[in-house]
C-alpha positions as CSV (number, residue, x, y, z in Angstrom):
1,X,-22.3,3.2,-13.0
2,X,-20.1,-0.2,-14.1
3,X,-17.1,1.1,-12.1
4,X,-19.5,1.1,-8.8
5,X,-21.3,-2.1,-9.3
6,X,-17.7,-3.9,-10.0
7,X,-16.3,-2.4,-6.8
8,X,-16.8,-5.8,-4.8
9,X,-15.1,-7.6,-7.7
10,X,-12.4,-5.5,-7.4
11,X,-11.5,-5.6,-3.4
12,X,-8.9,-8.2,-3.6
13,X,-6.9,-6.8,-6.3
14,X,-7.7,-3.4,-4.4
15,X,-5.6,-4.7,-1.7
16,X,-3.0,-6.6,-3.7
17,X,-2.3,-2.8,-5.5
18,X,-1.5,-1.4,-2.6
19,X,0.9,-4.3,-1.6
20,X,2.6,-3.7,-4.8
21,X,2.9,-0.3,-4.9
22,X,4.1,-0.2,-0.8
23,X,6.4,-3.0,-2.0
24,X,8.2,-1.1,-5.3
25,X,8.3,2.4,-2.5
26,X,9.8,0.6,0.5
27,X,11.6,-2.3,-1.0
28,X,13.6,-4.0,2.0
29,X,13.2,-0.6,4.4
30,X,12.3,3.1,5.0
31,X,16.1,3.1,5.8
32,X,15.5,7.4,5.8
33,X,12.7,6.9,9.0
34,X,14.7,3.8,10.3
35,X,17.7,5.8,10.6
36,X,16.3,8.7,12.1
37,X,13.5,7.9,13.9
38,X,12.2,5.4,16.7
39,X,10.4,2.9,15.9
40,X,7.7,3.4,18.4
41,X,7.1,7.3,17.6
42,X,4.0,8.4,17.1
43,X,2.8,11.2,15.0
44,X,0.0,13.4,13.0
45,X,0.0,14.7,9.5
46,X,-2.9,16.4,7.5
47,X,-3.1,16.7,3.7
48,X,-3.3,20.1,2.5
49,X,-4.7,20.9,-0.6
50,X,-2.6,23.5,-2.8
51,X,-4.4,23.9,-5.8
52,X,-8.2,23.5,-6.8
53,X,-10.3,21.2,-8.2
54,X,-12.4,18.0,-7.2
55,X,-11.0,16.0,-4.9
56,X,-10.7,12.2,-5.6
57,X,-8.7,9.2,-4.1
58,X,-9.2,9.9,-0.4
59,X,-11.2,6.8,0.3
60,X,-7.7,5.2,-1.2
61,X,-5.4,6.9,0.7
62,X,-8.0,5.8,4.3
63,X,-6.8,2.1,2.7
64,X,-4.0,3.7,2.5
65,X,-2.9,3.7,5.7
66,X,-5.0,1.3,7.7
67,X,-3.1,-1.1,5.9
68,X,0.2,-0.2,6.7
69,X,-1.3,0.3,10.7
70,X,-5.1,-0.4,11.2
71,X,-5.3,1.1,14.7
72,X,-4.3,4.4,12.4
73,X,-6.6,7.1,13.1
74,X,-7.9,8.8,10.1
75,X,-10.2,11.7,10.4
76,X,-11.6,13.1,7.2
77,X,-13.0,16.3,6.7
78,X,-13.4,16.4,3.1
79,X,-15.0,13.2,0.8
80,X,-14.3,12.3,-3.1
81,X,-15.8,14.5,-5.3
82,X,-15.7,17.6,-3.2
83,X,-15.2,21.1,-4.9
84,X,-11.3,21.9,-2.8
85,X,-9.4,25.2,-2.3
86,X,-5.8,26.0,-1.8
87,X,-5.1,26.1,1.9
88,X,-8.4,23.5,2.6
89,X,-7.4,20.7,4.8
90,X,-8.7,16.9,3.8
91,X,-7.8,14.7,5.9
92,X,-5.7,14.2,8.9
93,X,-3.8,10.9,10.2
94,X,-2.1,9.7,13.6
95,X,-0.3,6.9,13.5
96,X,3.4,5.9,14.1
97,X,5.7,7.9,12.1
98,X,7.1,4.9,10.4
99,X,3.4,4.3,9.1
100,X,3.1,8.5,8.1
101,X,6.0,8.6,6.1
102,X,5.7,5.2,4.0
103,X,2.3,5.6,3.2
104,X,2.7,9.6,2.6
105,X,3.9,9.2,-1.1
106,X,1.9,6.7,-2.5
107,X,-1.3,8.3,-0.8
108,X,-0.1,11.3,-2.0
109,X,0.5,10.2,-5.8
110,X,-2.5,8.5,-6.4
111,X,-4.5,11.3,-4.7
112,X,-2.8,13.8,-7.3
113,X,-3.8,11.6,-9.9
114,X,-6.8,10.8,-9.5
115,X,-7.8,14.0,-8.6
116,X,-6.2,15.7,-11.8
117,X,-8.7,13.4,-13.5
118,X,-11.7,13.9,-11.5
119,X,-11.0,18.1,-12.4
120,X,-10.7,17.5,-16.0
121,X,-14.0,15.0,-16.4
122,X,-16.1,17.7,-14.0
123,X,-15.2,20.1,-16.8
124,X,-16.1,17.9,-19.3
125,X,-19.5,17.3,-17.8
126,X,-20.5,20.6,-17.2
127,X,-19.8,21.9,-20.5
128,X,-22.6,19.5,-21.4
129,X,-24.9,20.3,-18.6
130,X,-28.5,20.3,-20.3
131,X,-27.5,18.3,-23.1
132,X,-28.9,14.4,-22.8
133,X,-25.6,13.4,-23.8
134,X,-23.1,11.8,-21.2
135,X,-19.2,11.7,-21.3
136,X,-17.8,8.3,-21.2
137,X,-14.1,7.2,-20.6
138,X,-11.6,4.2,-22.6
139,X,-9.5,2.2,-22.4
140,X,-6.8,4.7,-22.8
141,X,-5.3,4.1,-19.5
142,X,-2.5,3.7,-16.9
143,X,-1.6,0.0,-16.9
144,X,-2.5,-1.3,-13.1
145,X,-4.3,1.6,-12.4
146,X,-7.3,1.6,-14.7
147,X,-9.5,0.9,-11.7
148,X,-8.5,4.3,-9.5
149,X,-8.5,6.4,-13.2
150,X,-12.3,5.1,-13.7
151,X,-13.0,5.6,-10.2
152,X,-11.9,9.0,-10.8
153,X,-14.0,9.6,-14.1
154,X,-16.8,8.7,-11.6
155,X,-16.2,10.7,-9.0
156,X,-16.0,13.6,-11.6
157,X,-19.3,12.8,-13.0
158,X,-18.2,11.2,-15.8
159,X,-19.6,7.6,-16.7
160,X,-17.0,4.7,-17.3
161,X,-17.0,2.6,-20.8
162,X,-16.2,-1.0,-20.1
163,X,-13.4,-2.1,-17.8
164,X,-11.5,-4.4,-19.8
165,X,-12.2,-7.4,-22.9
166,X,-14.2,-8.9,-20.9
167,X,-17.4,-7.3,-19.8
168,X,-18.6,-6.1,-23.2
169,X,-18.3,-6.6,-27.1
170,X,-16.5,-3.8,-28.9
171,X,-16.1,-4.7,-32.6
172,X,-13.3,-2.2,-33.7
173,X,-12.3,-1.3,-37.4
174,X,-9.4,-4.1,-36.8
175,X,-11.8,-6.7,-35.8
176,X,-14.3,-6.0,-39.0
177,X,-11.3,-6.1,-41.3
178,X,-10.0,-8.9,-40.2
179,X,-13.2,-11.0,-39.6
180,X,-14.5,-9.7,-43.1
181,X,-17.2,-7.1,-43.0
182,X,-19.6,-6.0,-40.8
183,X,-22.2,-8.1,-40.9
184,X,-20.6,-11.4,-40.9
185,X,-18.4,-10.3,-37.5
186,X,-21.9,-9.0,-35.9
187,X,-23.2,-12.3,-37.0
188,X,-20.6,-14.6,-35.5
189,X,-20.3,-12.7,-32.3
190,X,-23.9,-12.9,-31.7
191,X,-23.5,-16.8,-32.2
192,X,-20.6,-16.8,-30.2
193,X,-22.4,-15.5,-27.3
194,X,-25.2,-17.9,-28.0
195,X,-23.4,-20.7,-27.5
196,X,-21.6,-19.8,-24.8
197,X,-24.5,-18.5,-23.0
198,X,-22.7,-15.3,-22.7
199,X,-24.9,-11.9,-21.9
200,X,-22.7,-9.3,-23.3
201,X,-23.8,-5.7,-24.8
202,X,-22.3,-5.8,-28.4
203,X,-21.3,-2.3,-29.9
204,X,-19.8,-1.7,-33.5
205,X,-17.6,0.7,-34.5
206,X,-18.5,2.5,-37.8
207,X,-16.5,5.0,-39.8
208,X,-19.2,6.1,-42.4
209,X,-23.2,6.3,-43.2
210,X,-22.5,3.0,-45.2
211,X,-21.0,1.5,-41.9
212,X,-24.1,2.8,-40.2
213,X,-26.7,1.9,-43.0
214,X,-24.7,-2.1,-42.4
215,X,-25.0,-2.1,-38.7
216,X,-28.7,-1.2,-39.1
217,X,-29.4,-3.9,-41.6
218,X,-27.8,-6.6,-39.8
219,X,-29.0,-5.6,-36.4
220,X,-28.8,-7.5,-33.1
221,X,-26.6,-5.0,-31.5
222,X,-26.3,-2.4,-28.7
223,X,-24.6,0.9,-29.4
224,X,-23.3,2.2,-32.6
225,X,-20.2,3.9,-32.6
226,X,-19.4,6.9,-34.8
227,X,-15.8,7.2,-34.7
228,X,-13.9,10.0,-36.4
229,X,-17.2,11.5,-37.5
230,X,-18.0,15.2,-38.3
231,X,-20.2,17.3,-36.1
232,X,-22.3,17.2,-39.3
233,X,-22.1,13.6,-40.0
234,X,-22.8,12.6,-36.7
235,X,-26.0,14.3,-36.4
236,X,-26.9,12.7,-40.2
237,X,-26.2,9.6,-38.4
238,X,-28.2,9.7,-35.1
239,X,-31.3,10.5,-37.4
240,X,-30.7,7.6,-39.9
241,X,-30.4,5.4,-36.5
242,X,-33.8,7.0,-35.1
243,X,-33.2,5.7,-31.7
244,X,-33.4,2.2,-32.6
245,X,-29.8,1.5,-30.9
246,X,-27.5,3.7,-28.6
247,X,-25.2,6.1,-30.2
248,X,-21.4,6.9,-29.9
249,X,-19.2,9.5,-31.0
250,X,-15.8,9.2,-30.6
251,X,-12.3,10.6,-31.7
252,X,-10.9,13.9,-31.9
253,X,-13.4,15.1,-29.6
254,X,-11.7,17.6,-26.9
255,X,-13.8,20.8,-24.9
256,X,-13.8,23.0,-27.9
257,X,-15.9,20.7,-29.8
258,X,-17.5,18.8,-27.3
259,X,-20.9,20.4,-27.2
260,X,-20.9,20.1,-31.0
261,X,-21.1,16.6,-31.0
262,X,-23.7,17.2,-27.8
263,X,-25.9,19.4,-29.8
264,X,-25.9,16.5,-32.6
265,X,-27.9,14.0,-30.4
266,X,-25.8,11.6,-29.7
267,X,-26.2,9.3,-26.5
268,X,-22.3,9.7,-25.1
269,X,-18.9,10.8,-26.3
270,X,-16.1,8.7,-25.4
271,X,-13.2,11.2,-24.9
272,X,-9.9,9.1,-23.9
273,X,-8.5,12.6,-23.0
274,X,-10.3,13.1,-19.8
275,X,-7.7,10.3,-18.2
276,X,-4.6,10.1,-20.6
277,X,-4.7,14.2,-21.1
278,X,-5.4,15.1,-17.0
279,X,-2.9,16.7,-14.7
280,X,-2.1,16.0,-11.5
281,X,-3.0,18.4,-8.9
282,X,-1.3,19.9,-6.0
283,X,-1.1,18.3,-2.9
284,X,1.1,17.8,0.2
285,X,1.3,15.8,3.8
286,X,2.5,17.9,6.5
287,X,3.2,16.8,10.2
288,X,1.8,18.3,12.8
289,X,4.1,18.2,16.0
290,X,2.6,16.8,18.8
């Protein structure tokens, strides 16, 4: 999966999220804990789960808190990607109260996120269990938090599309319009990269049979997307490519017609829904007096 192989990449800007996010939550104090609480109190909580679903984020919220105190002790008794009840316990954390309750919210509202997302892609991929086809994510996204929301789609079993513009070519309707036609944008990407000495998977997006018929004759690509195509079409279209390239589809495509596209033979659906359509679940941090 990209979204595990890029995890290294992604460690200082891992950190430098949670520094933000502490930083808009706290500002210049917890002036609620300061005010009411000694500094040098210390305290347990545990994160009890209220509705279910597949849990995702708790690695995060571990970070979480050993940032804020790394001789925090946090004991978890659940992992990402676990099937969680109402009333099952995930984790619990001792640490100073100060550390509890500024962490508690952030933990608590990526952890709900992420976990709303992890639900929704399980569902996905398991309407499509014993199809060949795989469910992919977008770019559809939370600005910032695109890394935890593909972690997420991971975690749920989904499989993650690129990360950003940079690690792969995506020529969209805009770009062919603007560049001129198919074939001359496939044509000058593909020098592009040559020059550059650039290894990038190329995919084109195509919104007909003629589109595809194009992409075929020009070749020197990845993965054909078939955006906004019928059921019908699509499978017309996966046996006009005959395997010779990966196959797309993509828009409009939800859980009542996702096996449809499945069931044409295509290699993935991209569905943007499974991260900009999720819910947040139901989750609280309790204290445990000591």
């Amino acid at each position: 999966m990209r979204i595990v192989t890029q995890f290294q990449n992604f460690m200082s800007a891992h950190t430098l999220f949670i520094e933000s996010a502490l930083r808009e939550d706290v500002g210049p104090g917890d002036f609620s804990s300061l005010a009411s609480i000694d500094a040098a109190a210390k305290g347990k909580a545990v994160l009890k789960v209220k509705e279910s679903g597949v849990l995702a984020g708790l690695d995060l919220a571990r970070e979480i808190f050993l940032f804020l105190e790394p001789s925090a002790i946090f004991n978890a008794f659940m992992q990402d990607g676990d099937r969680m009840n109402a009333g099952d316990i995930a984790f619990e954390v001792t640490a100073g109260i100060h550390t509890i309750l500024k962490a508690e919210r952030l933990a608590l509202n990526c952890m709900q996120r992420m976990s709303g997302i992890a639900t929704l892609t399980r569902e996905y991929v398991e309407l499509l269990s014993g199809y060949k086809t795989k469910i992919l994510d977008t770019r559809k996204t939370t600005p910032l938090f695109r890394y935890y929301e593909k972690l997420a789609v991971h975690i749920g079993g989904g499989m993650n599309h690129r990360m950003g513009l940079y690690d792969m070519i995506m020529l969209k309707d805009n770009h062919i319009d603007f560049c001129g036609g198919i074939t001359k944008a496939v044509q000058k990407t593909n020098q592009y990269l040559k020059e550059r000495g650039l290894d990038l998977q190329i995919e084109v997006e195509t919104r007909n049979l003629s589109d595809v018929e194009e992409v075929l004759a020009v070749g020197g690509i990845h993965r054909i997307m078939l955006d906004n195509f019928t059921p019908e079409e699509t499978s017309k279209a996966v046996r006009l490519i005959g395997g010779r390239y990966e196959t797309e589809a993509s828009g409009g495509i939800n859980k009542s017609n996702v096996v449809d596209y499945a069931r044409a033979g295509v290699d993935y659906v991209s569905v943007g829904a499974i991260i900009h359509h999720a819910v947040s679940l139901d989750l609280s941090l309790k204290a445990q007096l000591q």
